[in-house]
NUTOR-346282 format. One record per residue (C-alpha): residue number from 1; chain; x, y, z. Coordinates in Angstrom, 3 decimals. Layout:
BEGIN
+-----+------+----------+----------+----------+
| pos | unit |       xx |       yy |       zz |
+-----+------+----------+----------+----------+
| NUM |    A |        X |        Y |        Z |
...
+-----+------+----------+----------+----------+
end
This chain:
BEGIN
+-----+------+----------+----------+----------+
| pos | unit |       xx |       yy |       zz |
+-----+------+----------+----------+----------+
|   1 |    A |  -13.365 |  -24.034 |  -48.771 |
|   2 |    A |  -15.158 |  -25.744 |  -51.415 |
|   3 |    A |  -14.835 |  -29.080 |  -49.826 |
|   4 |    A |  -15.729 |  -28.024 |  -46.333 |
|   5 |    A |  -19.036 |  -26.534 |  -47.898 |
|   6 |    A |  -19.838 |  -29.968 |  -49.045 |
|   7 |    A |  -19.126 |  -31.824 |  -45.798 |
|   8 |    A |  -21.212 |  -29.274 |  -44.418 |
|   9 |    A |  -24.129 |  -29.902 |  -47.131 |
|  10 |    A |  -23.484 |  -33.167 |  -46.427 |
|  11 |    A |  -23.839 |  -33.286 |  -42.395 |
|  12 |    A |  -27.181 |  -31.272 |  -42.552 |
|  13 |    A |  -29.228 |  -32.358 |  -45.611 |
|  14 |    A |  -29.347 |  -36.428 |  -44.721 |
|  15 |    A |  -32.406 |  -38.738 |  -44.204 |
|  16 |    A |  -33.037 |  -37.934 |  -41.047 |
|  17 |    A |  -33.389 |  -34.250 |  -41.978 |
|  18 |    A |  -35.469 |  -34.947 |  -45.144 |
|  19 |    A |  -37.844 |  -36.822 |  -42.951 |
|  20 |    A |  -37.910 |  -33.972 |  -40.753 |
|  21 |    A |  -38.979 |  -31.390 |  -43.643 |
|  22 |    A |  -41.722 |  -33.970 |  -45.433 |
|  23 |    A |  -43.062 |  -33.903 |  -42.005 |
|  24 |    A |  -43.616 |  -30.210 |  -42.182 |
|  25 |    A |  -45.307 |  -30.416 |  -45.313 |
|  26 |    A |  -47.463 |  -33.131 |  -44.604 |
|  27 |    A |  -48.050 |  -30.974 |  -41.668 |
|  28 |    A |  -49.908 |  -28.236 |  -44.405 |
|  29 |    A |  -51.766 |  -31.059 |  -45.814 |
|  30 |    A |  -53.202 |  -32.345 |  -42.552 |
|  31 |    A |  -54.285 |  -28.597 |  -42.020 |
|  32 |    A |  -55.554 |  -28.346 |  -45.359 |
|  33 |    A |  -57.453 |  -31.355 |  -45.079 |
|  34 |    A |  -58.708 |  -30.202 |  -42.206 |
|  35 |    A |  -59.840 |  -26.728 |  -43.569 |
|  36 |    A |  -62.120 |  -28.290 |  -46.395 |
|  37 |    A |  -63.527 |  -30.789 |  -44.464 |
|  38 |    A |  -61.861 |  -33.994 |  -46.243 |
|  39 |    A |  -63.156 |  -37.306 |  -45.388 |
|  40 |    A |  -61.467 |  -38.285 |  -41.755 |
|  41 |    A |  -60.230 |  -41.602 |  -42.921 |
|  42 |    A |  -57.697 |  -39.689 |  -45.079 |
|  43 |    A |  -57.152 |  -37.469 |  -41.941 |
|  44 |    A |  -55.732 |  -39.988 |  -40.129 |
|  45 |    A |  -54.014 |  -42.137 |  -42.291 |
|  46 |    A |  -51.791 |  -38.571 |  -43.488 |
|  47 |    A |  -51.197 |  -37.823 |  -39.979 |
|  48 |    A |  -50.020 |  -41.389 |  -39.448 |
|  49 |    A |  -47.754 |  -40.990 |  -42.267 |
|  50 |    A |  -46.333 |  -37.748 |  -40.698 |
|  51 |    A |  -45.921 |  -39.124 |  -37.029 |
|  52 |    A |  -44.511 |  -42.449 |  -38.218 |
|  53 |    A |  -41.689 |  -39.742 |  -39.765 |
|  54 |    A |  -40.992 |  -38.774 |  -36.548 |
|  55 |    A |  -40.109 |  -42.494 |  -35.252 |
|  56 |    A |  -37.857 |  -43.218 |  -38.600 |
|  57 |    A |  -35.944 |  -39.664 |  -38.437 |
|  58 |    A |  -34.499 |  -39.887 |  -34.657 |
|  59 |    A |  -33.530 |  -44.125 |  -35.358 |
|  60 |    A |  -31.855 |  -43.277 |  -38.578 |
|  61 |    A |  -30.028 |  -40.756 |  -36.931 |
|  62 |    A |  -29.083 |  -42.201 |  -34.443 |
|  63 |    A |  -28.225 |  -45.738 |  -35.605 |
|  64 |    A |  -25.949 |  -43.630 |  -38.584 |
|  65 |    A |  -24.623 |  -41.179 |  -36.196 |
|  66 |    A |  -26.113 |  -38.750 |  -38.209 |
|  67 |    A |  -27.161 |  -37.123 |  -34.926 |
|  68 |    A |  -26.243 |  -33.155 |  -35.130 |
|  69 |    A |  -27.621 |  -29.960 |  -33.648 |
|  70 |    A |  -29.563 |  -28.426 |  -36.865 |
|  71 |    A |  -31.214 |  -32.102 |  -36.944 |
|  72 |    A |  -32.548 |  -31.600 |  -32.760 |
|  73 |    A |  -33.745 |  -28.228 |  -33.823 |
|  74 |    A |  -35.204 |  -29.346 |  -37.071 |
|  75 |    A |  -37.416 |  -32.141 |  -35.169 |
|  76 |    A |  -38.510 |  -29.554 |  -32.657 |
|  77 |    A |  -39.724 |  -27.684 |  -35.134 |
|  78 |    A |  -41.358 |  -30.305 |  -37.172 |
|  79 |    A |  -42.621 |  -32.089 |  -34.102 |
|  80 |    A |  -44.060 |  -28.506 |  -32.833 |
|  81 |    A |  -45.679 |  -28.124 |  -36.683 |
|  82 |    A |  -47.487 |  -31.654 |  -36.368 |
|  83 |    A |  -48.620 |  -31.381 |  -33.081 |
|  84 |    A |  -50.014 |  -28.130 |  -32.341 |
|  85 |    A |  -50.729 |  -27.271 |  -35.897 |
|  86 |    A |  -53.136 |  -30.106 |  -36.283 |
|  87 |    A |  -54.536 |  -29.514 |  -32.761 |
|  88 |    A |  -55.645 |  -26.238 |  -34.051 |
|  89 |    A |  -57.027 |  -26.729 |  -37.340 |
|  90 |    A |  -58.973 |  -29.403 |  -35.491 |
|  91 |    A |  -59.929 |  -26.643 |  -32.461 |
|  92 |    A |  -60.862 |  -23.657 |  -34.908 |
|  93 |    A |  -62.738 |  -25.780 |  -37.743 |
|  94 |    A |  -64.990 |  -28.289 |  -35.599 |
|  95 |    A |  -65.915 |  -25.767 |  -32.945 |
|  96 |    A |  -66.886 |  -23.327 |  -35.715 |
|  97 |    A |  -68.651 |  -26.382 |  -37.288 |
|  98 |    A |  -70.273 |  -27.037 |  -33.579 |
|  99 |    A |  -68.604 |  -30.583 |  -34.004 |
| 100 |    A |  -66.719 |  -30.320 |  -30.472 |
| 101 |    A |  -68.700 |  -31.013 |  -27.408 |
| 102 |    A |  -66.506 |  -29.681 |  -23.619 |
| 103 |    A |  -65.264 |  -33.430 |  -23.614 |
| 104 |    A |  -63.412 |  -33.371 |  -26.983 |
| 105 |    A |  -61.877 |  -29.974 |  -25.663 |
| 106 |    A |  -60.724 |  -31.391 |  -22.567 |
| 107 |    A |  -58.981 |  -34.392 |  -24.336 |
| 108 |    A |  -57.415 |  -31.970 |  -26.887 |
| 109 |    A |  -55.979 |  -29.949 |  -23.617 |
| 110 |    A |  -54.623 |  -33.228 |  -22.567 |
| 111 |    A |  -53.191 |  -34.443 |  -25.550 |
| 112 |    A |  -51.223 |  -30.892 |  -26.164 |
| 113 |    A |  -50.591 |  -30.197 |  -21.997 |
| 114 |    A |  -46.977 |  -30.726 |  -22.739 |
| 115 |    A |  -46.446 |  -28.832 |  -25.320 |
| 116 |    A |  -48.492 |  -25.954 |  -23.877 |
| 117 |    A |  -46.097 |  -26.475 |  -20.564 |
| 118 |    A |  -42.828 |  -26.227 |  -22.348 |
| 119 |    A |  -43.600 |  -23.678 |  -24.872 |
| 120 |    A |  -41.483 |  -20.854 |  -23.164 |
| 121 |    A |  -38.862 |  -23.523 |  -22.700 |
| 122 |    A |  -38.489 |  -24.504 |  -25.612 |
| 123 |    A |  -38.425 |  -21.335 |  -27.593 |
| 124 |    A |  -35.234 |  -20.609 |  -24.643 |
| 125 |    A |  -33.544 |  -23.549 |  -25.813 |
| 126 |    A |  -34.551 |  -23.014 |  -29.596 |
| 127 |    A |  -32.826 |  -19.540 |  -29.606 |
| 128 |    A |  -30.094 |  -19.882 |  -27.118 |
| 129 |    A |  -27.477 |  -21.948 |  -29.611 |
| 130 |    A |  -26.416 |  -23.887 |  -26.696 |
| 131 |    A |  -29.010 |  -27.232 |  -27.921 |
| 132 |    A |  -31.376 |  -29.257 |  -26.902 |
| 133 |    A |  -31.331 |  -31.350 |  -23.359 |
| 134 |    A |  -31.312 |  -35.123 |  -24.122 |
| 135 |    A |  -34.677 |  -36.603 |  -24.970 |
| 136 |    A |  -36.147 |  -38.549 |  -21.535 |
| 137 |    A |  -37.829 |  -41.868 |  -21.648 |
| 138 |    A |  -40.763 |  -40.165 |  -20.222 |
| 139 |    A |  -40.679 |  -37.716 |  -23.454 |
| 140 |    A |  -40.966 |  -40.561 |  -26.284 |
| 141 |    A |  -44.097 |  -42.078 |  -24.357 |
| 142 |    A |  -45.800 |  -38.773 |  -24.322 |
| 143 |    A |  -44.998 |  -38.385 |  -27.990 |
| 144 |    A |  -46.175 |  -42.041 |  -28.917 |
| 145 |    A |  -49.243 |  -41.579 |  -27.064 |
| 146 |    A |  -50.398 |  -38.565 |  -28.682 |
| 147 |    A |  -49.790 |  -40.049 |  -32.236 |
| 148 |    A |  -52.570 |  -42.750 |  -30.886 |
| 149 |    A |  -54.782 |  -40.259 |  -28.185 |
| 150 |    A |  -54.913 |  -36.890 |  -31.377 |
| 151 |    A |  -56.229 |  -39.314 |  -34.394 |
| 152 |    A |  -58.474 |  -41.168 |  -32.158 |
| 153 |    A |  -59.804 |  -38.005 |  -30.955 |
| 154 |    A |  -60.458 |  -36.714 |  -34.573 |
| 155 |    A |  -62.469 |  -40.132 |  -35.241 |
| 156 |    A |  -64.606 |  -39.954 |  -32.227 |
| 157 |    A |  -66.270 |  -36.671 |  -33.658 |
| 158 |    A |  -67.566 |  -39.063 |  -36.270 |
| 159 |    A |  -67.338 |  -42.571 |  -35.210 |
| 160 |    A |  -68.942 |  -42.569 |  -31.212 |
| 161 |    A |  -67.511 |  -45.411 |  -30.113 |
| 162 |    A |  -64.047 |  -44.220 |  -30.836 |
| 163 |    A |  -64.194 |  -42.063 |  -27.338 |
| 164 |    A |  -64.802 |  -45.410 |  -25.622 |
| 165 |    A |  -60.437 |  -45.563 |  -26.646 |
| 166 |    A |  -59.818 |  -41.615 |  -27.074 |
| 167 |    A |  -60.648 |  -40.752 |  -23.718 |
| 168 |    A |  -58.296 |  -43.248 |  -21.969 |
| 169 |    A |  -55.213 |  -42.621 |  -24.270 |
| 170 |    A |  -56.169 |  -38.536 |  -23.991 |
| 171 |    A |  -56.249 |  -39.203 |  -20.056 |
| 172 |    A |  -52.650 |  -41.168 |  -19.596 |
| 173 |    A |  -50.968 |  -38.580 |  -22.642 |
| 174 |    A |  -52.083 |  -35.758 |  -20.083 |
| 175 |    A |  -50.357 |  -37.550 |  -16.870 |
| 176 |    A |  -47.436 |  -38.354 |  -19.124 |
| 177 |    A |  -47.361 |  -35.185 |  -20.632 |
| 178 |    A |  -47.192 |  -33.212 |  -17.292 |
| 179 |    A |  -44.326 |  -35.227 |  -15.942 |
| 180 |    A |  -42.734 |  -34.775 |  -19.533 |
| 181 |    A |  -43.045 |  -30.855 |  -19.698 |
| 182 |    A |  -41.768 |  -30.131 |  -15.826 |
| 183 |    A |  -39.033 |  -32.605 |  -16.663 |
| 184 |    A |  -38.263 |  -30.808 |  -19.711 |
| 185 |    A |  -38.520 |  -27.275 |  -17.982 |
| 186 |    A |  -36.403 |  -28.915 |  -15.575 |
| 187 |    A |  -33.525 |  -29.727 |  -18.001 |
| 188 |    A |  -33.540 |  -27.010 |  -20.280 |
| 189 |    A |  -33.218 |  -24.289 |  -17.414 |
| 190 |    A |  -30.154 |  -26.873 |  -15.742 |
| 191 |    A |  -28.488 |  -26.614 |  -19.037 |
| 192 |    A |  -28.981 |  -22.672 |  -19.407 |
| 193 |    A |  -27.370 |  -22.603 |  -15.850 |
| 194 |    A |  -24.755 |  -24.599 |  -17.193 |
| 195 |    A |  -23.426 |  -22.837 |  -20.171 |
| 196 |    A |  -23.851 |  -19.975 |  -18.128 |
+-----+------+----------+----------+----------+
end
């Protein structure tokens, strides 16, 4: 039993799933940094560090077949941490500091659409036990785009001409995002149907 416990230890608690976790908790930091109104540079380059996890944890993974259900659910939840929990510490702290004019809140909508869209879904497929459908093409763009369209976003609040390249990316992260989320909807209810 002993030994099985250890393969066990071993199967969950790799790279992949350590990258996973330090992107949670540089997920806190973000927010934090956020909260007392740290310089933006450091912002950014933090949130970098925790996207750029993101990239790393699925190639590992998957180049090392250390590909295993825990590790889908554990970058759901780590992706979900980054993503929406920066998007609101940036929401509630700027527009309480009157920092966010209605074009920074439209680009915000667009950089989270998908996420807003597959919420339900993805709380299904979180809870369900039977996974996670495959990750589309379409899905990785969206993601890669919002790791340029969210920091750009933040900098524009302080740096004008950053909206000159924050309103583009925040524009084609929206279109993909759609497409991403009713694809996702898509798959997660075929699978559900599936297993049924």
């Amino acid at each position: 039993m002993k030994k099985e416990q250890q393969r066990e230890f071993k199967r969950v608690f790799t790279l992949p799933t350590f990258l996973n976790i330090s992107r949670i908790i540089l997920t806190f930091v973000v927010v934090y940094m956020i909260i007392t109104h740290r310089n933006i540079i450091f912002i950014v380059m933090i949130f970098a560090i925790a996207a750029i996890t993101d990239w790393f944890d699925g190639r590992i993974a998957r180049k090392y077949s250390l590909v295993s259900d825990f590790g889908a659910k554990a970058d759901m939840v780590a992706d979900r941490f980054l993503w929406v929990g920066t998007a609101l510490a940036f929401f509630i702290i700027f527009g309480i500091n009157e920092k966010l004019d209605s074009i920074h809140g439209i680009q915000l909508l667009l950089i989270m659409i998908r996420e807003i869209i597959t919420a339900p879904s993805a709380v299904v497929a979180f809870f369900s036990g039977r996974g996670f459908p495959d990750v589309r093409y379409i899905a990785k763009v969206t993601t890669f785009s919002q790791g340029f369209a969210l920091p750009s976003l933040m900098l524009s609040i302080y740096y004008s001409s950053w909206m000159y390249f924050s309103l583009p990316v925040s524009i084609f992260t929206g279109v993909v995002g759609i497409i991403s989320g009713f694809y996702y909807i898509n798959d997660v209810q075929n699978m559900q149907e599936k297993k049924k």
